[in-house]
C-alpha positions in Angstrom: -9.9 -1.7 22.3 -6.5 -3.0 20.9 -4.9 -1.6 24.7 -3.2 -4.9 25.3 -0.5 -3.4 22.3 0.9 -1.0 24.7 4.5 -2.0 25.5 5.2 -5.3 23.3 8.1 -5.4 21.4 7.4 -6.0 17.9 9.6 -6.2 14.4 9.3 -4.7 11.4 10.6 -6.0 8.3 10.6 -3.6 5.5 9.6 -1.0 8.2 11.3 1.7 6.6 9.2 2.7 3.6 6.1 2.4 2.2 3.5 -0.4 4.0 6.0 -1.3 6.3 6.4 2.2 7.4 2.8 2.7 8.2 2.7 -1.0 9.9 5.5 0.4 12.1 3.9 4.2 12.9 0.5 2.2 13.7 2.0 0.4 16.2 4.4 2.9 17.8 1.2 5.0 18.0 -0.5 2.7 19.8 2.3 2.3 22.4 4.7 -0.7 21.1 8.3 -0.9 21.3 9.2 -1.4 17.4 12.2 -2.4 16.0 12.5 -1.1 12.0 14.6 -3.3 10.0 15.5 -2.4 6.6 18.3 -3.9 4.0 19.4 0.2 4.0 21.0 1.5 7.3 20.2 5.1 6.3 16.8 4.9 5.8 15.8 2.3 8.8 17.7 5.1 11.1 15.6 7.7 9.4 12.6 6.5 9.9 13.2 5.4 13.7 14.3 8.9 14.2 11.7 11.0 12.4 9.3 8.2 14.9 11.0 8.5 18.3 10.7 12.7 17.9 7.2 12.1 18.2 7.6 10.4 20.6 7.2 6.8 19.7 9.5 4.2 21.4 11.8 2.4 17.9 15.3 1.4 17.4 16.1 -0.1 13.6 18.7 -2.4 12.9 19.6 -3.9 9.1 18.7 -7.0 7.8 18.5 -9.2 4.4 15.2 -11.1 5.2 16.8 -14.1 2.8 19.9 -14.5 4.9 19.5 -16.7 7.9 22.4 -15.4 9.7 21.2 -11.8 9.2 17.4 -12.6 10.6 18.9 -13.8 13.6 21.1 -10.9 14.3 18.1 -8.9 14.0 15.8 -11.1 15.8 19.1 -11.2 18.2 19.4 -7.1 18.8 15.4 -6.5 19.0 15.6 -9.0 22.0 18.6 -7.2 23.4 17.0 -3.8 23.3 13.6 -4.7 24.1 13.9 -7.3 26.3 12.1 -9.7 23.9 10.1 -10.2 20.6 6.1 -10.2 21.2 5.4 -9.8 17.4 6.6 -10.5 14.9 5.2 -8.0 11.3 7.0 -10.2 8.2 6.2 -7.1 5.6 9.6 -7.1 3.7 9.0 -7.6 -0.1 10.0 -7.1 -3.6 8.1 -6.7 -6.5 9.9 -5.9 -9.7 7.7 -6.8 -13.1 8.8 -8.5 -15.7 7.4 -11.0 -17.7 8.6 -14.5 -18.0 9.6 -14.4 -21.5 11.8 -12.0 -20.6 12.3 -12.9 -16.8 15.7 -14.7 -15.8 15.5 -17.3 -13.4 17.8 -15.6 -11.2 14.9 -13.1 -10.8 12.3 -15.4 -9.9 14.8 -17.0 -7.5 15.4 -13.7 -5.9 11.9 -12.8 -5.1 10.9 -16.1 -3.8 14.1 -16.0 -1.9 13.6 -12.1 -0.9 8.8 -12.7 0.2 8.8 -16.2 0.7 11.8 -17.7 2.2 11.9 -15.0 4.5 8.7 -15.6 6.0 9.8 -18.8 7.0 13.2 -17.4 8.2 11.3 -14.9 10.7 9.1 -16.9 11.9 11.4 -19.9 12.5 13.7 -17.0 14.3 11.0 -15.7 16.5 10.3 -19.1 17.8 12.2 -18.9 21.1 11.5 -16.0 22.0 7.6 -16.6 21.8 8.4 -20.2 23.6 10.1 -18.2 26.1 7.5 -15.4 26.6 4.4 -18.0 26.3 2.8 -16.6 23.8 3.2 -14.9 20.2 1.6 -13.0 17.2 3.2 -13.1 13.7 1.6 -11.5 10.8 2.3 -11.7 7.2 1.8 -8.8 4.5 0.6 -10.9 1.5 -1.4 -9.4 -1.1 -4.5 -9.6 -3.3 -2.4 -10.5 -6.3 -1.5 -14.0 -6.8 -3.7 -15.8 -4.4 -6.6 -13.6 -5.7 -5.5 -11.8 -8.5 -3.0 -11.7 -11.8 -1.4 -9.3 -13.5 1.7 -9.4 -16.4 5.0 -9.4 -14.9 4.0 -10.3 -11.7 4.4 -14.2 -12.1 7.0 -14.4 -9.7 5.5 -11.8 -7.3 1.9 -13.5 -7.2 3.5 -16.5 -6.5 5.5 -16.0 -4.0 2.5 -13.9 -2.1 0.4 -16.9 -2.3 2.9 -19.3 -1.0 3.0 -17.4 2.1 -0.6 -18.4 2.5 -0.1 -21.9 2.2 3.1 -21.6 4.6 0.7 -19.6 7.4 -2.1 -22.5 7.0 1.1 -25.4 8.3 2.4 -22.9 10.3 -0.5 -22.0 12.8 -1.0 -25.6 13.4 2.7 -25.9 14.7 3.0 -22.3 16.7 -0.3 -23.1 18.6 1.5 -25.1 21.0 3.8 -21.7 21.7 0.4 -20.1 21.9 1.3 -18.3 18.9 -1.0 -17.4 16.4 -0.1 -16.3 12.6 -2.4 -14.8 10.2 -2.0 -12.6 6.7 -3.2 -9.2 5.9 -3.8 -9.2 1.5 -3.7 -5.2 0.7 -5.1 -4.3 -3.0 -3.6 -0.8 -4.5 -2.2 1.1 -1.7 -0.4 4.3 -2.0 3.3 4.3 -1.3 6.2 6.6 -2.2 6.6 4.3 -5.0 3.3 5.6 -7.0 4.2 9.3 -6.3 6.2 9.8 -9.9 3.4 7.8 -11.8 0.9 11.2 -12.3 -2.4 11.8 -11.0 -3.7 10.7 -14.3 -2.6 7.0 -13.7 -3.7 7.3 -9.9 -7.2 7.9 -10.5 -7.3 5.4 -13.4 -6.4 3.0 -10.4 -8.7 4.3 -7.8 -11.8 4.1 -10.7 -11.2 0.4 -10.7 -11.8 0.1 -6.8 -15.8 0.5 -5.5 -14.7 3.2 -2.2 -12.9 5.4 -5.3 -9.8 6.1 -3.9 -6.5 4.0 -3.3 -5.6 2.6 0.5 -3.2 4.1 3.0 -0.3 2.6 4.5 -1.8 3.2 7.5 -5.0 1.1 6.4 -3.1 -2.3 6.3 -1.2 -1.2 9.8 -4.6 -1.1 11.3 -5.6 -4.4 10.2 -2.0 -6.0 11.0 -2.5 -4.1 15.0 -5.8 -6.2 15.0 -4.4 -9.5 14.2 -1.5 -8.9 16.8 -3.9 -8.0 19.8 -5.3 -10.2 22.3 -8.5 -9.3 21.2 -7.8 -11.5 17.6 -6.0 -14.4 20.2 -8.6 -17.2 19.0 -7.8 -16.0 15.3 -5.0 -18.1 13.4 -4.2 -19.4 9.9 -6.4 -16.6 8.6 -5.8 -13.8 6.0 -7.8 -10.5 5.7 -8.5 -8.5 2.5 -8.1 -4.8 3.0 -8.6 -3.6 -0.5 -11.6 -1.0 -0.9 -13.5 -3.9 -2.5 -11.0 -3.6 -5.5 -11.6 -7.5 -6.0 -15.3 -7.8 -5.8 -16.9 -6.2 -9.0 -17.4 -8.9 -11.6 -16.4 -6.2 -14.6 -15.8 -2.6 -15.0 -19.7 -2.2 -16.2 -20.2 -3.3 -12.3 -18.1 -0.4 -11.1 -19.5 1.7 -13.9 -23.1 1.0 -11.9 -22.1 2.4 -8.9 
């Protein structure tokens, strides 16, 4: 299952840290070539190191996701060192909460610019190499909040998710004739080295509110994103998964309480 992985040449945007980290390992693990680009030189280099000594095939490169020049030249070096792009992983994201009161529109600017702008950036940069290679997989790291879910100070944020969900829907119908397909993975409340100073008392508040009691793993949403890249998901486009523990299905905390 999932074999036909084995030596494409995929990117990673965000691929240094937290979900994009585990998108990354998933796939090296299962044979890619992966590229890890990060805005931070140090810690793309890091974490294509700490990879390749266990023996995982990666090379990094930076990037700014919201800069057209700087997508190419990463979309440019992946195809120079791999000999192609086969997949394309759009994970980079920002997330910073503030609430609109208080929220410049610089900000909100920044974070469309930074989730959604660069979705279409990768994709639009990916194009010739999946014209050229005859076929493609992109997939998209949205989330449960803002196409499912809300939450204060993450106006922008849930916006910006869900606008990558109505960008996917246009944009399977036009990368089907590269026989490219493009679907969305929505994680719910995954642990990252951002929740690590928050305290276990504020973790297992979060994990109470999810039915399989504990928060995801990085590694959780990798799995799903290696699914929607295989051939086995080929007849799969314009789609998004939920990997959330069921965080979004109880109807009230009395639901989880019945558990």
């Amino acid at each position: 299952m999932l074999t036909s992985i084995k030596g494409r040449s995929v990117i990673v945007t965000g691929g240094s840290k937290g979900i994009g980290r585990g998108i990354a390992t998933v796939f090296a693990r299962q044979g890619a070539k992966v590229m890890i680009a990060a805005r931070g030189a140090d810690s793309a280099k890091a974490a294509s190191d700490a990879m390749n000594a266990e023996g995982a095939t990666t090379s990094w490169t930076t990037c700014d996701v919201s800069d057209w020049d700087s997508v190419q030249a990463m979309v440019a070096k992946t195809a120079e060192v791999f000999g192609g792009v086969d997949i394309l992983c759009a994970n980079a994201g920002i997330f910073p909460q503030t609430k609109m009161v208080d929220m410049d529109p610089a900000e909100w600017d920044r974070v469309m610019s930074t989730n959604l702008r660069s979705a279409f950036l990768c994709v639009k940069a990916c194009i010739p190499q999946f014209e050229k290679n005859g076929r493609g997989r992109v997939v998209l790291t949205s989330s449960i909040t803002g196409p499912i879910t809300g939450f204060p100070g993450w106006a922008h944020y849930g916006a910006s998710k869900a606008g990558q969900l109505g960008f996917l829907k246009t944009a399977s119908m036009e990368l089907a004739r590269y026989k490219t397909t493009i679907n969305a993975v929505m994680p719910g409340n995954i642990y990252t080295e951002g929740l690590q100073d928050l305290g276990q008392d504020y973790l297992d508040t979060m994990a109470a509110s999810i039915p399989l009691k504990r928060l995801g793993a990085v590694e959780d949403i990798g799995n799903a994103a290696l699914f929607f890249a295989s051939d086995e998901a080929g007849y799969i486009t314009g789609q998004q998964i939920v990997v959330d523990g069921g965080q979004t299905i109880p109807e009230s905390l009395e639901a989880i309480q019945e558990i």
